[in-house]
C-alpha positions as CSV (number, residue, x, y, z in Angstrom):
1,X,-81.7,-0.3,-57.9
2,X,-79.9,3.0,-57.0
3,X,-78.5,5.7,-58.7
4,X,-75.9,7.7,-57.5
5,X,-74.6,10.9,-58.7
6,X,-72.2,13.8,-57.7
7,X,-74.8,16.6,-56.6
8,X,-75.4,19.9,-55.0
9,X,-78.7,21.6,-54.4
10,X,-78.5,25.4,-53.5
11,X,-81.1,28.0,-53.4
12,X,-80.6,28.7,-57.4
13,X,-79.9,27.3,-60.0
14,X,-76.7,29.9,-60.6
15,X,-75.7,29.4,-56.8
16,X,-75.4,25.7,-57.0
17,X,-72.7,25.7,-60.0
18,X,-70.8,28.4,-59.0
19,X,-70.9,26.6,-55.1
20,X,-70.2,23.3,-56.5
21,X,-68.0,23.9,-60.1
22,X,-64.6,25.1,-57.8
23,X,-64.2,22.0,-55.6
24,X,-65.6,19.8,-58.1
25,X,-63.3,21.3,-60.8
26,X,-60.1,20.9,-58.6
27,X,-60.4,17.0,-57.9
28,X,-61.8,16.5,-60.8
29,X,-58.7,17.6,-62.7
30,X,-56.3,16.7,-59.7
31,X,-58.1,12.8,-60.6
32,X,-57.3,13.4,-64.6
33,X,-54.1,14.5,-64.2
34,X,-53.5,10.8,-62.9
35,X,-55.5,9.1,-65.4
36,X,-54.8,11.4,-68.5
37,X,-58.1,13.4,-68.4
38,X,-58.4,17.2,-69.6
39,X,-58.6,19.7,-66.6
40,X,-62.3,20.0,-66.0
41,X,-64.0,23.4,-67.4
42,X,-66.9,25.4,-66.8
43,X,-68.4,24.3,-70.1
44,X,-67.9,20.8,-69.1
45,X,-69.2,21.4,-65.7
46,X,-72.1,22.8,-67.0
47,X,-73.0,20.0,-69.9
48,X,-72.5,17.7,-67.1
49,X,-75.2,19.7,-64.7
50,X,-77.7,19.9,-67.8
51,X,-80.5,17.9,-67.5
52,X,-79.1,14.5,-69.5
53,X,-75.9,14.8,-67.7
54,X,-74.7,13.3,-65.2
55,X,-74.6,15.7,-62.8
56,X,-77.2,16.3,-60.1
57,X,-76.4,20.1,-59.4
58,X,-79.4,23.0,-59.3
59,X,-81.8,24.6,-57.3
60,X,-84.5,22.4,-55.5
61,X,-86.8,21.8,-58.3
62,X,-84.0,21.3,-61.2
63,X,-83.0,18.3,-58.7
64,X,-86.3,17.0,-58.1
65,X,-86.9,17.0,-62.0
66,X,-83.6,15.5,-62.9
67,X,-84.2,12.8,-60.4
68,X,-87.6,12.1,-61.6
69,X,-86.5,12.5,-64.9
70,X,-83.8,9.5,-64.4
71,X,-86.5,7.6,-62.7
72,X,-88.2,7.2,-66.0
73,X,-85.1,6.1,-67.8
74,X,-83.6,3.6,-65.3
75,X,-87.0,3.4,-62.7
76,X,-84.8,3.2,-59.4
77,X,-85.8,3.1,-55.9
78,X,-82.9,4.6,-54.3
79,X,-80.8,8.2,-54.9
80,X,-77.7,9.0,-53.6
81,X,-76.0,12.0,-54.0
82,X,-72.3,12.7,-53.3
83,X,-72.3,16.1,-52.7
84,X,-68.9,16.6,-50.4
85,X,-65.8,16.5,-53.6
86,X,-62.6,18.2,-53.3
87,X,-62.7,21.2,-51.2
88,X,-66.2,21.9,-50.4
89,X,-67.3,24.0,-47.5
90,X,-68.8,22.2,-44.7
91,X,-71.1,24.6,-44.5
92,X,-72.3,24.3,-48.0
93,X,-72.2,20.6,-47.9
94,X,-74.9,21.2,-44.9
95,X,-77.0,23.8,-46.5
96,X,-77.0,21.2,-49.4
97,X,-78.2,18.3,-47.5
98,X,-80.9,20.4,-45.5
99,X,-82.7,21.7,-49.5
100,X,-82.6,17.7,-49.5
101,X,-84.1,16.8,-46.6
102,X,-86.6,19.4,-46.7
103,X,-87.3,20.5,-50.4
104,X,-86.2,17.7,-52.8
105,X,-87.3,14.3,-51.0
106,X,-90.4,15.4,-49.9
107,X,-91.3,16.1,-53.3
108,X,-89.7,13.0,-55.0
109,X,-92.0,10.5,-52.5
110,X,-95.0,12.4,-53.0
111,X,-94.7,12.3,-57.3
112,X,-93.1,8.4,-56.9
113,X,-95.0,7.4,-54.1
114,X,-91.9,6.3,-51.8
């Protein structure tokens, strides 16, 4: 089973939503607009990135907890995170998928043993 969620891993905790909240924001509103969805807010945003939303967004460790956190609830074997929405900087999407690759996975098959 797999879950997959919009993420973004920064440095920070406070990097990664104000990295990730402006692109998100925009399609996520520019999406609602068509199917009669409030604008997205920074409130919202940030309920979504807490840990029982259903965001992925934070720094390293807030992303490997979440993810182990949803492991207990739904036990899957596979994570993917979307992390390029809207008008995110390639650059960013990059740095993102790098604090995966090196920070967050390591982690998450060492505590679940993948």
């Amino acid at each position: 089973m797999s879950i997959n969620s919009h993420g973004y891993v920064a440095e920070t905790s406070q990097a990664a939503a104000d990295e990730y909240f402006p692109s998100y924001a925009a399609m996520m509103t520019a999406i609602g607009r068509e199917r009669g969805w409030s604008p997205m807010t920074r409130p919202a945003f940030d309920a979504l990135s807490s840990p029982h939303g259903a965001l992925v967004v934070g720094s390293p460790q807030e992303v490997i907890e979440k993810i182990i956190l949803q492991h207990g609830l739904f036990g899957h074997d596979r994570f993917l995170a979307q992390i390029s929405v809207g008008t995110m900087p390639h650059s960013n999407v990059m740095r993102a998928i790098e604090l995966i690759g090196t920070e967050v996975a390591p982690v998450i098959r060492r505590e679940l043993g993948g």
